[in-house]
C-alpha positions, 0 to 999 in steps of 0.5 A, a space after each residue: 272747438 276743443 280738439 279730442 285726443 284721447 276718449 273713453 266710453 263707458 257703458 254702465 248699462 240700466 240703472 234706476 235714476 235713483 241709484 246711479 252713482 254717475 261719472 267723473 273725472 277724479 284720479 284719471 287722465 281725462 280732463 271733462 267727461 258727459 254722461 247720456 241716458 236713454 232707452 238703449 245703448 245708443 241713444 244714451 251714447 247719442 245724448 253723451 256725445 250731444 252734451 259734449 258738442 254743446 261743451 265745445 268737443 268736436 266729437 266727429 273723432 268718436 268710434 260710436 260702434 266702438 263699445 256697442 253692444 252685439 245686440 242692441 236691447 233696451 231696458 225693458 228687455 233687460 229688465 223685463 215687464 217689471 221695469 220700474 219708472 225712473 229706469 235708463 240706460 246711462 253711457 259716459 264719455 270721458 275725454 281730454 
């Protein structure tokens, strides 16, 4: 198992599927990033450190809370009743 020693969490907030530019690693200091999507802050971030574990990242280092919202919320409230299909809250984890 890889061992963390330093971490990012980005919270990129709701975005419809289709215009997510997504999240990489080019010209920082981390070294293999993940990115989740759900329909809060928290599952999407749940699903970010999932991929990670599957890559081998013992991610029981990660402040979960660090980042979090005050209030959690999900794309429907932040969008309201308009919300469009294909729409996701996204949270990356950049690592190294």
């Amino acid at each position: 198992m890889k061992k963390i020693e330093e971490y990012e969490i980005l919270n990129h907030g709701v975005e419809n599927s289709q215009y997510f530019q997504g999240c990489g690693t080019a010209y920082t200091e981390f070294t293999d990033k993940a990115t989740g999507i759900g329909n809060t802050y928290s599952e999407a971030l749940d699903d970010a450190l999932e991929s990670l574990a599957q890559n081998d990242w013992d991610v029981s280092t990660i402040d979960e809370q660090e980042e979090k919202p005050a209030k959690e919320e999900t794309c429907e409230d932040v969008l309201g009743e308009e919300s469009a299909e294909d729409t996701y809250w996204y949270v990356s984890v950049r690592v190294k």
